[in-house]
N, C-alpha and C positions, 0 to 999 in steps of 0.2 A: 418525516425525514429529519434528523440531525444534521446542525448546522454547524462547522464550524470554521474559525478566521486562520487564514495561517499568516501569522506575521513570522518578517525574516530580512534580515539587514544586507543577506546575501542572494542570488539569485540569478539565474542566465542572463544577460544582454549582450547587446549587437558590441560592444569593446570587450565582452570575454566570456564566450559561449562557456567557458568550465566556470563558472565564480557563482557557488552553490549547487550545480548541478543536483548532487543526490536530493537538493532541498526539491527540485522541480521534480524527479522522479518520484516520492514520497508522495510530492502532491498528486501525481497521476495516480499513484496506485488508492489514494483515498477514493477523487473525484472514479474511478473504477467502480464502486460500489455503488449501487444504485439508492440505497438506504442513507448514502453522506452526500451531502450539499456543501461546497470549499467554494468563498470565497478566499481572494489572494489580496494582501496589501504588503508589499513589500519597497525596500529602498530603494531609488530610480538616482543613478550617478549623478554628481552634477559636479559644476568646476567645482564650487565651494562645499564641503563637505556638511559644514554645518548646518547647510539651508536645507543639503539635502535629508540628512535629521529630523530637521526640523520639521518639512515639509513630510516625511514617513512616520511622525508622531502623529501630527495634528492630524492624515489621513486615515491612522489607525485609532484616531481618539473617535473621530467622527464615525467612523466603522463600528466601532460598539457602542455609540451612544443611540446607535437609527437599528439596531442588530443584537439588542439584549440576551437574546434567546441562544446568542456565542456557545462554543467552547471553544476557548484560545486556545490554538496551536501553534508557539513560539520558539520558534529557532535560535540558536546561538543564545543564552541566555542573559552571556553580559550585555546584549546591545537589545534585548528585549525585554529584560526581565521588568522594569520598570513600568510597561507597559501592560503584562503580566499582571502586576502590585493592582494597577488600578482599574480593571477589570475586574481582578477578583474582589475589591475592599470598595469600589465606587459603582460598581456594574451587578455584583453578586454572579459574575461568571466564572465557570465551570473550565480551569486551567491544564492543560497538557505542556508537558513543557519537554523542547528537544536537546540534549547537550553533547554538544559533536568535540569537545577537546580542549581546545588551546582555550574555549570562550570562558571556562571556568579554572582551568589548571593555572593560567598565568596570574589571571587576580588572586588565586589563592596562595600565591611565593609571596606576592608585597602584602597583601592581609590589608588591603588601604581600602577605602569606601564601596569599590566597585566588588572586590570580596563579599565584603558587610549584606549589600544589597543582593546578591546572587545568594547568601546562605537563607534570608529571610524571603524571597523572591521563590528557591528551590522548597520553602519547609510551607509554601503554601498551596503546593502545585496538587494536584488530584491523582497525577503520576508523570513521571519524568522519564523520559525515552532516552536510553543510552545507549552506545554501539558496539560494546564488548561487555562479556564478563568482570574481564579485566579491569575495565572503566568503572561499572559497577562495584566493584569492592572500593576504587578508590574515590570515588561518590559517597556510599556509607562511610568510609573512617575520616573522609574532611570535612562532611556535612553533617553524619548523623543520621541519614534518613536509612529506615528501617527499609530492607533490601524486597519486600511484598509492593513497596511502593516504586521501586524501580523497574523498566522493562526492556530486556535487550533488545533489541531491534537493527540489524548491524547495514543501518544507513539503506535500504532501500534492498539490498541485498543485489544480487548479481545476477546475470544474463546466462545461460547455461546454454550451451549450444547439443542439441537432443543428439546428435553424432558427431564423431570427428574422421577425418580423410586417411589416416591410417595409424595405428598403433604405435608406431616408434620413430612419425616424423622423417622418415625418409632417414634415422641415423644410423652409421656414422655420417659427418657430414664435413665438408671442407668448402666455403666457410666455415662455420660455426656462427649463426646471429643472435648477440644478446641484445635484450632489450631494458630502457629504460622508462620509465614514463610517471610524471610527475616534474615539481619544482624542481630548476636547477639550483640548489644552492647548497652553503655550508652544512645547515642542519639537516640536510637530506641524505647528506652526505656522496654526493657527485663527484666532490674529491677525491673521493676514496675508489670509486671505479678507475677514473682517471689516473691516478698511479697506478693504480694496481695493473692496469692495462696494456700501459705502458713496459711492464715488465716480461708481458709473454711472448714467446718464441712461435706462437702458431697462428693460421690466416682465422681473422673473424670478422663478423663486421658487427655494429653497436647501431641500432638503430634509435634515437633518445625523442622524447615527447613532452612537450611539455612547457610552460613559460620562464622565463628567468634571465638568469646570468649566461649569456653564450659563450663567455671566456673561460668561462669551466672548462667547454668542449674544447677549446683550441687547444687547450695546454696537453693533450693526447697527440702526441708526437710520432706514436710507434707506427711505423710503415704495415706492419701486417695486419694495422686494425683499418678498418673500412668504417668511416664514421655517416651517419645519415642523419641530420637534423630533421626533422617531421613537423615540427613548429608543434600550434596548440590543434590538438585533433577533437571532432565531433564523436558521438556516440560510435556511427558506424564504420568512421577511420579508425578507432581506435582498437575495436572489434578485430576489424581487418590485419590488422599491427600486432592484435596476439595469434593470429594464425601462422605470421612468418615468422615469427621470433621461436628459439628453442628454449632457451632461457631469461627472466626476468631477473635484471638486478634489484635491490632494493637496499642500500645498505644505510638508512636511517637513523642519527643520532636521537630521533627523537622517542617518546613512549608515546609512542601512537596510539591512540583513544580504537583504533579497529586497524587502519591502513587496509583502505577495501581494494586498493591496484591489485595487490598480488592475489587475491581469492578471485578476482576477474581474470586474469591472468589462467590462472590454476582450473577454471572453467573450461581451458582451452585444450588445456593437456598440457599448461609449459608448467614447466618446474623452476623455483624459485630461490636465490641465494639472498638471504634474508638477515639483517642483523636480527641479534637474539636480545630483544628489547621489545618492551609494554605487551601492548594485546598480541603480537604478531608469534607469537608463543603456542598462543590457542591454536593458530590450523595451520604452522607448519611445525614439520618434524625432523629433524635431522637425517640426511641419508633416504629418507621414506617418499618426502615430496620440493625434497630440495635439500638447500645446505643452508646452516649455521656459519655466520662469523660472530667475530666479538664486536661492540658498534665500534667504529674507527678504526678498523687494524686491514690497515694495507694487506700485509702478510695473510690474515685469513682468508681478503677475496684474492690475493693471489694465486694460493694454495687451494681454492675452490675452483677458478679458472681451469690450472693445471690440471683439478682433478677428472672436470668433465672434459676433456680434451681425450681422455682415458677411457669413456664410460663407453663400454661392450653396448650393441644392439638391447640387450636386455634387459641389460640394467638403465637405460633409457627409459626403454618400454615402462618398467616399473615407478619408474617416477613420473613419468607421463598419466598412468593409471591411478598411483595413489594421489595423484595432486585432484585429477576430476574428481574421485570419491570424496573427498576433504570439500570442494568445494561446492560438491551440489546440495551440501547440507545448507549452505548459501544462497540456492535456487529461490528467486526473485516468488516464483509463481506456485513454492513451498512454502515459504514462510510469511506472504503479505497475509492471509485470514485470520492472521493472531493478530497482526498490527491492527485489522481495521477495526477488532471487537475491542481492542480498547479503547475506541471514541464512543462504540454503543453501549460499555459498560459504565465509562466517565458520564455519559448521558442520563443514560437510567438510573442511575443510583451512587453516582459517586464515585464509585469506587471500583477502577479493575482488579 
């Protein structure tokens, strides 16, 4: 049986059932194989942050010093990679390494120490797990590493529901429910529903999810919108939350490493208004399984609002349709058999 450690500075707990989530799913789908043995040491909150550090090194230093026979499994890279270093260079273990986004993108703008150590930290890994294509090219041109040593794996992938209740959602519909789900804030771009919302003539209601800034939500004035705060939702609320919703917003300043909500989402049969930025390119399409804006332009989710307000029974249907095909290539219980050989091929010889 292959053993390996998953360290990870993020993680579910009793103050924020989402804070790593897909890092827990991941792990289930390892400990799934009857062939992988997952030990977990990950960071336990504490008032003072430092201690708590401190206290997820020293517990992961002792984890491979009694557990040689590792393959590290290390999440988020800037806040593990160190850890990484000295397993592979004090331990002679056998390194996997996970890179979900912001952990490497931001140190690599200031290029200061924590850069330095993630590109020396990444060029020693056995293979490095990424969540887009996307991600993957932009891993090779700021790192270097030769794209055989990279593997997409787009966060644990998604939950696919085997049917759905009817073909076209009961539309047309009056309301009309969009949904949000994720951070409330600036770079998510929340503001921009929020005006833009504000502008339409027709009954909806906005159902949003998620942790943040609440003030965002207030500033939504328009009497024809029905606004529902959902707070932070569990796996199976949240599930629940893409069966009533018709469409997802999403309209993100950021180049999202994957942004797995809307392929969850797209699972369900909702169709998705999407800025046209990073990974999120890959599985939506203009028109096919949702709509295209520009990131930040009021006027496009405006004009996307109005549009579906407009959309015939059929032309529902059809984005309803194309969004499930799109995302069952995402199907959770499709794509884990790839993920898990690359811990038995890191084992046996190296190299996946």
């Amino acid at each position: 049986m292959k053993r390996i450690l998953l360290l990870s500075n993020m993680f579910p707990h009793a103050g924020n059932v989402a804070s790593g989530v897909f890092v827990e799913k991941m792990m289930y789908q390892l400990i799934d194989d009857e062939q992988l043995n997952v030990d977990l040491c990950v960071l336990r909150p504490q008032r003072h942050k430092l201690v708590a550090y401190l206290s997820f090194y020293l517990r992961a230093f002792w984890s491979m010093l009694v557990g040689r026979n590792y393959i590290l499994y290390c999440h988020f890279v800037s806040h593990t990679g160190l850890l990484a270093l000295i397993g592979r260079y004090l331990f002679c273990q056998k390194v996997v390494l996970n890179c979900h986004g912001s952990d490497i993108v931001i140190p690599a703008k200031t290029g200061g120490y924590v850069h330095k150590l993630n590109a020396i930290t990444l060029r020693c890994a056995d293979k490095v797990v990424v969540p887009s294509s996307f991600f993957a090219q932009l891993v090779h041109e700021k790192f270097g590493l030769a794209r055989e040593r990279l593997f997409v794996y787009p966060s644990g992938g998604v939950f696919y529901p085997s049917t759905l209740e009817s073909s076209n959602h009961g539309w047309p519909k009056d309301p009309i429910t969009f949904g949000y789900v994720g951070s409330l804030s600036l770079a998510k771009g929340f503001q921009i529903i929020a005006k833009s919302i504000n502008k339409i003539d027709f009954r909806c209601r906005l159902l949003v999810a998620g942790p943040g800034d609440i003030k965002l939500i207030r500033s939504i004035k328009n009497l024809n919108v029905e606004v529902v705060y959902c707070g932070v939702l569990n796996r199976e609320k949240l599930n629940q939350l893409y069966t009533e919703i018709d469409f997802l917003l999403f309209p993100t300043l950021l180049e999202e490493s994957l942004g797995l909500t809307p392929i969850e989402a797209m699972a369900f049969g909702v169709p998705v208004v999407a800025s046209k930025i990073g990974a999120v390119t890959e599985y939506i399409s203009d028109r096919k399984n949702g709509f295209f804006i520009e990131p930040g332009s009021v006027d496009d989710m405006t004009n996307a609002l109005m549009r579906i307000a407009d959309l015939t029974a059929a032309e529902y249907a059809s984005l309803r349709s194309c969004a499930r095909k799109v995302a069952a290539e995402y199907d959770e219980n499709k794509i884990v058999k790839e993920y898990r050989s690359v811990f038995q091929k890191v084992c046996n010889d190296g190299k996946a």
